[in-house]
C-alpha positions in Angstrom: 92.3 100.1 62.9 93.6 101.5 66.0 93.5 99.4 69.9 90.7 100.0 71.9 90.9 99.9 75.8 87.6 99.9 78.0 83.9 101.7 77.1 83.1 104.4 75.3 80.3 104.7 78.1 82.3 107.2 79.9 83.5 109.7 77.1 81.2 112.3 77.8 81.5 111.1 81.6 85.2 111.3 80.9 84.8 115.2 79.9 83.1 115.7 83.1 85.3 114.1 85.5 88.9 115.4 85.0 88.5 119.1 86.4 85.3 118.9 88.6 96.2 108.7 99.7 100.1 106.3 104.4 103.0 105.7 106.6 103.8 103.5 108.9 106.3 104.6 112.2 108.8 101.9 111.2 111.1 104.1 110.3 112.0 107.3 111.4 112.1 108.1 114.9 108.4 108.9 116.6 108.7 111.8 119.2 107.0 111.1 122.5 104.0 113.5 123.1 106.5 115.7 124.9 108.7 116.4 121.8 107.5 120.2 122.0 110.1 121.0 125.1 109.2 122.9 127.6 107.1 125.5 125.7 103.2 123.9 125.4 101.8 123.3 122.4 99.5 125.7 122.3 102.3 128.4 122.5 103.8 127.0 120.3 101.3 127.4 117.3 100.5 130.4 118.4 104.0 131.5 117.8 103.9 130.5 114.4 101.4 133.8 113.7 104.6 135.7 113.9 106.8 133.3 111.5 108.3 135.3 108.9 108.2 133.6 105.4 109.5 135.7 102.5 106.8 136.1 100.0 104.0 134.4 102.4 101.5 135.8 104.6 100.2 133.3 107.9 96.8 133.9 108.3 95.9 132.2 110.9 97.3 129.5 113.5 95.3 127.0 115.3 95.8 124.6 118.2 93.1 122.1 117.6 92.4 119.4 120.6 91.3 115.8 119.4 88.2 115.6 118.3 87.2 119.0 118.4 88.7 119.7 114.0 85.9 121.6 112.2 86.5 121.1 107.7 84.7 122.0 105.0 83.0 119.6 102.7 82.6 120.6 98.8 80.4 123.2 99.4 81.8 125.3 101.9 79.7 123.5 104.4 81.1 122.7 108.0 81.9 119.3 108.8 83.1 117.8 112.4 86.3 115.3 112.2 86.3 113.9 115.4 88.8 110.9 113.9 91.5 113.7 113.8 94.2 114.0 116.8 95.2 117.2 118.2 97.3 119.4 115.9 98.2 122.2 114.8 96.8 124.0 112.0 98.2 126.5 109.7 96.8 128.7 106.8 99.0 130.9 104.8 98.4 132.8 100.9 102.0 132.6 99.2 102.1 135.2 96.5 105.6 134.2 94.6 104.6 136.6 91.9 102.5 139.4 91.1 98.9 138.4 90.7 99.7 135.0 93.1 97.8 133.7 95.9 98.1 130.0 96.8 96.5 129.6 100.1 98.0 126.7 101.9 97.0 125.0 104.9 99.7 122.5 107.4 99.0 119.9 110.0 101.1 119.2 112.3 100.5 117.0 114.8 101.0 118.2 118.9 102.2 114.8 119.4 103.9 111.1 117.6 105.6 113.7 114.9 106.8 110.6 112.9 109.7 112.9 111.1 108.0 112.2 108.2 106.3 115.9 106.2 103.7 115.0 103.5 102.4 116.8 100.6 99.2 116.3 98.9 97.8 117.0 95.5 94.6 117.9 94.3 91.8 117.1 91.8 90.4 118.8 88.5 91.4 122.5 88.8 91.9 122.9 92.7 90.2 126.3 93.4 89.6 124.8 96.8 92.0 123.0 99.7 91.1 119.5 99.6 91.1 118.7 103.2 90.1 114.7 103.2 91.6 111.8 102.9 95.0 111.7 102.5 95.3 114.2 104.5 93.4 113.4 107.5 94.4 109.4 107.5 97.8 110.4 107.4 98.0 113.1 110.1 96.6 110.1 112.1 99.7 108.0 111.0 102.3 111.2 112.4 103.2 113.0 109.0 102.9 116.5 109.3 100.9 117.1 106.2 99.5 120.2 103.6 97.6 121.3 100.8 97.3 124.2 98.4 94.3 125.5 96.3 96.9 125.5 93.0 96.1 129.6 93.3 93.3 129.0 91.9 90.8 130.2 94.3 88.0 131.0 94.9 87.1 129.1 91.0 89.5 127.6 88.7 87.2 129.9 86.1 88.3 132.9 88.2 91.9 133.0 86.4 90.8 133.8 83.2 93.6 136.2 81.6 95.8 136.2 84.9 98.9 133.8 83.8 100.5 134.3 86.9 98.1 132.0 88.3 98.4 129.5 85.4 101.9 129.3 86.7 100.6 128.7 89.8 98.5 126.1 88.6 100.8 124.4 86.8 103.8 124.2 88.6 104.9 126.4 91.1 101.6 126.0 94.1 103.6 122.7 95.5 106.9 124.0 95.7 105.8 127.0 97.2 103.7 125.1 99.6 106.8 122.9 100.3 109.0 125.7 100.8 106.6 126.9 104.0 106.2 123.8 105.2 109.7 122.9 106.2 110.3 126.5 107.3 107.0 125.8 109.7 108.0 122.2 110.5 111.2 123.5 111.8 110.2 125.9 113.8 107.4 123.9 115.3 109.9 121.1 116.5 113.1 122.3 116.3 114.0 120.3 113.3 113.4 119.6 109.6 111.7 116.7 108.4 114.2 113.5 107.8 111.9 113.0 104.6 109.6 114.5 102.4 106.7 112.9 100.4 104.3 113.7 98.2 101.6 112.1 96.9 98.5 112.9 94.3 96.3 111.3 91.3 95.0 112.7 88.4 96.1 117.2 88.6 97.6 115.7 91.8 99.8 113.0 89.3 100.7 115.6 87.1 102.0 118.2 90.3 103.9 115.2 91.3 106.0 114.9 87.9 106.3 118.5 87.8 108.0 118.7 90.8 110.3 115.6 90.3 111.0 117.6 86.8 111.3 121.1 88.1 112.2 120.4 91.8 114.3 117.4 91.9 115.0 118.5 95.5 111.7 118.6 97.5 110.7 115.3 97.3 112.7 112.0 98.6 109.8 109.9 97.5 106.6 110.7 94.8 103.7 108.8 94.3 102.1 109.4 91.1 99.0 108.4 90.5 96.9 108.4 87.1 98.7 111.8 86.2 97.5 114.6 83.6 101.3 115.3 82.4 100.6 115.7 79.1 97.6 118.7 80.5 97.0 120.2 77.2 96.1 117.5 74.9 94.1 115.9 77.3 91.9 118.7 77.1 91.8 119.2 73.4 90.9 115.3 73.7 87.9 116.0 74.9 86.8 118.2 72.5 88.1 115.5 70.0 84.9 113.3 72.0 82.2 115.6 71.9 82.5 116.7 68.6 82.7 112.6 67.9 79.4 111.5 70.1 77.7 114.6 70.9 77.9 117.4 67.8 77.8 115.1 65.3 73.9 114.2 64.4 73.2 111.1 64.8 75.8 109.8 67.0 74.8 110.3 70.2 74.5 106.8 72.3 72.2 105.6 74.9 73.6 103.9 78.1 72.2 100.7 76.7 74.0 101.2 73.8 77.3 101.4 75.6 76.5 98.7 77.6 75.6 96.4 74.3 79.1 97.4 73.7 81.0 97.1 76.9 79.5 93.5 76.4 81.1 92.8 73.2 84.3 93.9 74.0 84.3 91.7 76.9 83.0 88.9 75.1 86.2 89.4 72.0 88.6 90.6 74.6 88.4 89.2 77.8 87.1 86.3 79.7 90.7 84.8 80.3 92.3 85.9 76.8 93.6 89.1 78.1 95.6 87.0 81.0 92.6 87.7 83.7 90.2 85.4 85.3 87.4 83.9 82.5 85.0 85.5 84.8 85.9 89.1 84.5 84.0 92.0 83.9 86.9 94.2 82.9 90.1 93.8 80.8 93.7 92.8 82.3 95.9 93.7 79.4 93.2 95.9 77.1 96.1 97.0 74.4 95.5 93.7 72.2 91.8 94.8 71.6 90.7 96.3 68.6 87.8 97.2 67.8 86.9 96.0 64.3 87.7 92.5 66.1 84.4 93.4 68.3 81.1 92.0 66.9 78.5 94.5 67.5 75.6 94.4 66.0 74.4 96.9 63.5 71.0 98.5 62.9 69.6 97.8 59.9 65.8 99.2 60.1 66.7 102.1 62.3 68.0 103.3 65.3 67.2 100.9 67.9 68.7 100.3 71.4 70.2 96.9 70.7 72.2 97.8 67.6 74.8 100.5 66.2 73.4 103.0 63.4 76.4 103.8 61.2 77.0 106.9 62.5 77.1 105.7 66.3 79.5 103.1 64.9 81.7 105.5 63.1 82.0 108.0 66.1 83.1 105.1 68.4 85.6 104.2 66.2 86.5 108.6 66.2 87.0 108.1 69.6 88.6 104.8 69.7 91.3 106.3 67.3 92.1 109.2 69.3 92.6 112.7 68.2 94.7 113.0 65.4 96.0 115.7 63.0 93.7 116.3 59.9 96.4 117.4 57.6 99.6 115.4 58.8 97.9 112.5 61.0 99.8 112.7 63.7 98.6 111.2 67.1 97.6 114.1 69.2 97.3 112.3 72.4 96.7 108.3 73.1 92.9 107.4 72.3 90.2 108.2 75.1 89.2 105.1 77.3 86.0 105.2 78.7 84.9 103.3 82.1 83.0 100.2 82.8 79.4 102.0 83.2 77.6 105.1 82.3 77.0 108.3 84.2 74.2 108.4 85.7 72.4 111.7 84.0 73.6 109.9 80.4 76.3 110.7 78.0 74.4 114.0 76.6 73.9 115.3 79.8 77.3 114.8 81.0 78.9 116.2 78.1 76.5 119.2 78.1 77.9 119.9 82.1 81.7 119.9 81.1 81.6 122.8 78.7 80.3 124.7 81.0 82.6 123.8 83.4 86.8 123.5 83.5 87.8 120.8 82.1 88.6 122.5 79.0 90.0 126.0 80.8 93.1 125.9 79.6 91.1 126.4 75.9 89.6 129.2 77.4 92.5 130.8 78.6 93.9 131.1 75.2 90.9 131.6 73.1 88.4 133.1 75.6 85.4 131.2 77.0 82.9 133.3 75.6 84.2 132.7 72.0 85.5 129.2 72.4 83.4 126.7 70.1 84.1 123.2 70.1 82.9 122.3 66.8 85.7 124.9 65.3 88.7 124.1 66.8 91.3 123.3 64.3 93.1 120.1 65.4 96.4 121.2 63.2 96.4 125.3 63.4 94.4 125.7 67.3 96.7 122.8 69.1 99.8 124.7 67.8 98.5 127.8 69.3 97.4 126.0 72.6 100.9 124.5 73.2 102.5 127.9 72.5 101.0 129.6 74.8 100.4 126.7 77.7 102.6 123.7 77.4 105.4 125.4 78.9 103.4 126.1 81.9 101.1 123.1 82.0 102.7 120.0 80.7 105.0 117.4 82.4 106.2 115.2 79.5 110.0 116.0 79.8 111.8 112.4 80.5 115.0 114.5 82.3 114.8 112.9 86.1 118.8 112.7 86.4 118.9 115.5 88.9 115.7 114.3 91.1 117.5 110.0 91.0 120.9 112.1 91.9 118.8 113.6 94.6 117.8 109.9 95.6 114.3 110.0 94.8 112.3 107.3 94.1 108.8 107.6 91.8 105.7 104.8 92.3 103.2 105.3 89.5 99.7 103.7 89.2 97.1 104.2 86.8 94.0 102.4 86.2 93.1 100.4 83.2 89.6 101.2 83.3 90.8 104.9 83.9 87.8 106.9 81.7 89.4 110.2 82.2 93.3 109.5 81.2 93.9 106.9 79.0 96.5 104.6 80.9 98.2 105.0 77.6 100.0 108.2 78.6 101.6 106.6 81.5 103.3 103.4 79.8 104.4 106.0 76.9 106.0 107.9 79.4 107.4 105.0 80.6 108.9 104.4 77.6 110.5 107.4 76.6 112.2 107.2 79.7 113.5 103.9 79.5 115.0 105.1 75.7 116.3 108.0 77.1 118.3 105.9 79.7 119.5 103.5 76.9 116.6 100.8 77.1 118.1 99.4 81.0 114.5 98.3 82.3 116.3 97.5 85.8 118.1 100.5 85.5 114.8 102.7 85.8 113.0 100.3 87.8 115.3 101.0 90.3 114.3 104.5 91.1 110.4 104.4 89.0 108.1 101.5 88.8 104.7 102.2 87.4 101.6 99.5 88.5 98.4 99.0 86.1 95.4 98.1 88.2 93.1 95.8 86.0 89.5 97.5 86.7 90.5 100.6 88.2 89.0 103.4 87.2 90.2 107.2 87.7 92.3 107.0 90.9 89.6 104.9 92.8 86.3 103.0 92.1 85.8 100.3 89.2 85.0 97.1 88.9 88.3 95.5 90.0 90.1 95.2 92.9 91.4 98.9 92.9 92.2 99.9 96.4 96.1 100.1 97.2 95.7 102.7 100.3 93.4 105.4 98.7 91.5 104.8 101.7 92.9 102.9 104.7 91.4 99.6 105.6 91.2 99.2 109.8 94.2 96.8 110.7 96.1 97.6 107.9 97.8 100.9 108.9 101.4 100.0 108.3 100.9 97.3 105.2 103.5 97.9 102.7 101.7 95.4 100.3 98.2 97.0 100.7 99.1 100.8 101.0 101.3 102.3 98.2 102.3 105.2 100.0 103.9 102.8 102.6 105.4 100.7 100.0 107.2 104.0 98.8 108.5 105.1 102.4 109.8 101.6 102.7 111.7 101.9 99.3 112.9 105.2 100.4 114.2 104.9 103.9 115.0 100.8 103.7 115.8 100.1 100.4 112.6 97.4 100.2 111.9 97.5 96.4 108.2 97.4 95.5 108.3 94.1 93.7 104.5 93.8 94.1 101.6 95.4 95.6 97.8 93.7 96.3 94.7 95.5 94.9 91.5 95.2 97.3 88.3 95.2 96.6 85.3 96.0 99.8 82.3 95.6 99.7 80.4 98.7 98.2 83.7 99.9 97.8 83.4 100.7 102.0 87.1 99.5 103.4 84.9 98.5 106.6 83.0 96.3 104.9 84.4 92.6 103.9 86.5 91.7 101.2 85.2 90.4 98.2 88.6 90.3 95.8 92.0 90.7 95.6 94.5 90.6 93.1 98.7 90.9 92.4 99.5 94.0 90.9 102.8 93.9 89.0 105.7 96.9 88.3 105.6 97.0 84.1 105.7 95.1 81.9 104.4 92.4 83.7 100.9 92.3 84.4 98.3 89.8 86.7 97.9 86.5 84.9 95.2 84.0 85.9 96.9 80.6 87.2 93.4 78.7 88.2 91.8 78.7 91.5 88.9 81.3 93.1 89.7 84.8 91.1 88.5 86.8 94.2 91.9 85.1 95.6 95.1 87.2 94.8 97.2 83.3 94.9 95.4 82.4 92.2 97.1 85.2 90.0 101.1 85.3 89.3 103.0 88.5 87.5 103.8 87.6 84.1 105.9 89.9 81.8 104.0 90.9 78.8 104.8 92.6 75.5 106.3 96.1 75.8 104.6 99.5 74.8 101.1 98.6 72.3 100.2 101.7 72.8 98.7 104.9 71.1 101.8 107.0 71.5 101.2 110.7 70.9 103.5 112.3 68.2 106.5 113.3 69.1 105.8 117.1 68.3 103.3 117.1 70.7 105.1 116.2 73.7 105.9 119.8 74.4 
């Protein structure tokens, strides 16, 4: 029987969830508020209408006085941001290609230009600029900052049979972006930026490889963050789960089911035997849990809300497995996790939204979203044709950084281990194809990539544990190289301070101005948090301990295309 990791509450939730943050002045030089010259700011932006950029259109430039920034929420609603500073702010449609248009928007700020340019990722399929957090905490803390829509605006579901904006999409929207952004930057204060960022989680996580794969050069530091490299799978792993809890009769599960068996698996797994604190609603180390070691009970007069039927049982242990090859048995992806609690509307619901929605577009794309069935797809023949026609375009699995550490670059990588949308898995395989391909040297790698499991995180933010490491700054905390990942990365890059450990944070109602209820170590791979005695909301009671490599659900090697 194959390891399990978290719930299977969040499966359907999972499907739902995957298509739909930080630097401190130490470093480089801050430029006084009259680093413009002579020439005022406002001319200044407004000479950037007139930049030429080949390939790239400026749509419009903006001098925006503190205070005064209008955004747009989700739904294309305005929003004030009074928090922001003045700045300028650009908004350009790059068109690389035939059939292109990324629309980018860059911030730079009129004042405290910290030398630093940041770029952001996005989540699900973009379709949208996603103008929050990080962009606006970090145009606080000086970076000049930007975002792309991927090119897939207006609707990710907009692109159907246009593959120039699958390339987009999949790789070329963040170089493009960066490529305007230094040209801009330049011209705005009469210099490039001394270094280049980029940060994202989840699509964002997967941008952030690609461009450390593809364009070793734009980057001097990435931080990756629960990323969807390995895009095609992921998707076909869903349909793997519905088929498994929602098309097959009778195995559909009630969010007191899954929380009968979230209870179980804490009960065989965890309470101080994964290396966490006895008192633990989550797993440390969940890749020494299996799932025929969990005692859940089994209906034996029916289906009833505190047992298993035998088919509920059987598709738990579907999606515990992971998709797999019918005819060869070959790991398509790592198993699906699931998170600590259910969505809200319940797992039929939640599956029912996703296949109407994106997260399994790059299955339409090849087989059309009229005609696309999820009880047919052919888990040998269909993910052949899927990976012919998108891995190229879409995946991020290649272990070849030598031209991006030649470059200097250095790589933090988080993921979650209550991540229900993509299995942590994918990220210590990774991990470990790259430490093969540089002949098994664990300090060798560590030296330019260290990747950081958070214990109770969920995907990118949220869970039960103590998840935050700068998603969302905490007042008083703006330059904290242990709290705030992204400044942990800036300090690796500009001062050589290796990111030997970072501190998770958990708020109250996960509000960073709200008190702090717990904090925990969290340690570069292969060690992980282990309990020592004490109060667990402390992070002293917790030291790093090295573990046992790799336990995973590796995907076959045919699949990492």
């Amino acid at each position: 029987m194959r390891l399990i990791r978290i719930l299977p509450r969040a499966v359907p939730w999972v499907i739902a969830a995957l298509f739909g943050p930080v630097a401190s002045n130490a470093t480089a030089r801050t430029l006084p508020a009259s680093h413009l010259g002579k020439t005022s700011g406002v001319a200044k932006c407004d000479a950037m209408r007139n930049l030429r950029l080949d390939r790239a259109t400026v749509t419009s430039a903006v001098f925006t006085q503190a205070g005064k920034a209008i955004l747009q929420d989700r739904d294309g609603k305005a929003v004030p941001a009074p928090q922001l500073p003045t700045f300028c702010r650009i908004n350009l449609t790059m068109r690389p290609e035939s059939g292109s248009a990324i629309g980018v928007e860059l911030w730079l700020p009129a004042a405290g230009w910290n030398g630093r340019f940041l770029a952001t990722g996005n989540g699900g399929g973009g379709g949208r600029l996603s103008l929050g957090n990080p962009m606006m905490q970090n145009l606080r803390r000086g970076f000049a900052v930007a975002n792309s829509d991927l090119g897939t605006a207006p609707n990710v579901l907009t692109t159907m049979g246009q593959p120039a904006r699958w390339r987009d999409f999949g790789h070329r929207a963040n170089h493009e972006m960066t490529r305007a952004a230094r040209r801009f930057i330049k011209a705005f204060y009469g210099k490039p930026p001394q270094y280049s960022y980029f940060m994202g989680c989840s699509t964002g996580g997967q941008q952030a490889l690609v461009n450390a794969q593809l364009y070793p050069a734009d980057y001097d530091g990435i931080l990756v963050g629960a990323p969807a490299q390995d895009r095609t799978h992921i998707h076909m792993s869903f349909v793997w789960n519905w088929n498994a809890l929602v098309e097959t009769p009778g195995s559909r599960l009630s969010n007191i089911k899954l929380d009968l068996v979230h209870r179980a698996i804490i009960k065989a797994c965890g309470r101080g035997k994964d290396g966490g604190a006895p008192s633990d609603t989550y797993l440390t180390d969940p890749r020494g849990c299996r799932f025929e070691d969990v005692d859940v009970p089994r209906c034996n007069a029916g289906d009833q809300e505190d047992c298993l039927t035998d088919a509920q049982f059987l598709a738990l242990r579907k999606v515990y497995g992971g998709a797999v090859n019918p005819r060869s048995g070959e790991q398509n992806l790592c198993a699906c996790r699931d998170r600590q609690r259910g969505d809200a509307a319940g797992p039929r619901d939640a599956a029912a939204r996703h296949l109407a929605a994106h997260p399994i577009l790059p299955l339409y794309w090849v087989f059309g979203r009229d005609t696309f069935k999820p009880a047919l797809f052919d888990f040998d023949r269909d993910v052949d044709r899927v990976d012919g026609a998108l891995a190229g375009i879409l995946n991020a699995n290649s272990t070849d950084l030598v031209p991006f550490r030649r470059h200097g670059g250095k790589i933090l990588w988080y993921h979650g281990l209550s991540d229900p949308v993509i299995p942590f898995d994918t990220s210590i395989d990774y991990y470990e194809r790259l430490l093969r391909a540089s002949g098994g040297d664990l300090a060798d790698v560590q030296d330019y990539m260290r990747l950081f499991l958070v214990p109770g995180m969920a995907h990118c933010v949220r869970g039960p544990g103590a998840w935050n490491i700068g998603q969302d700054v905490a007042p008083g905390t703006e330059t904290s190289a242990d709290r705030d990942a992204l400044i942990a990365l800036v300090q690796w890059v500009e001062r050589s301070r290796v990111p030997a450990q970072l501190t998770g944070t958990r708020f109250e109602d996960d509000d960073v101005r709200k008190p702090i209820v717990a904090q925990r170590p969290l340690c570069p791979y292969p060690a992980f948090p282990y309990y020592a005695g004490g109060d667990p909301a402390l992070a002293t009671s917790f030291r790093c301990k090295a573990r046992t490599r790799g336990n995973v659900h590796a995907s076959a090697v045919r699949y990492l295309n």
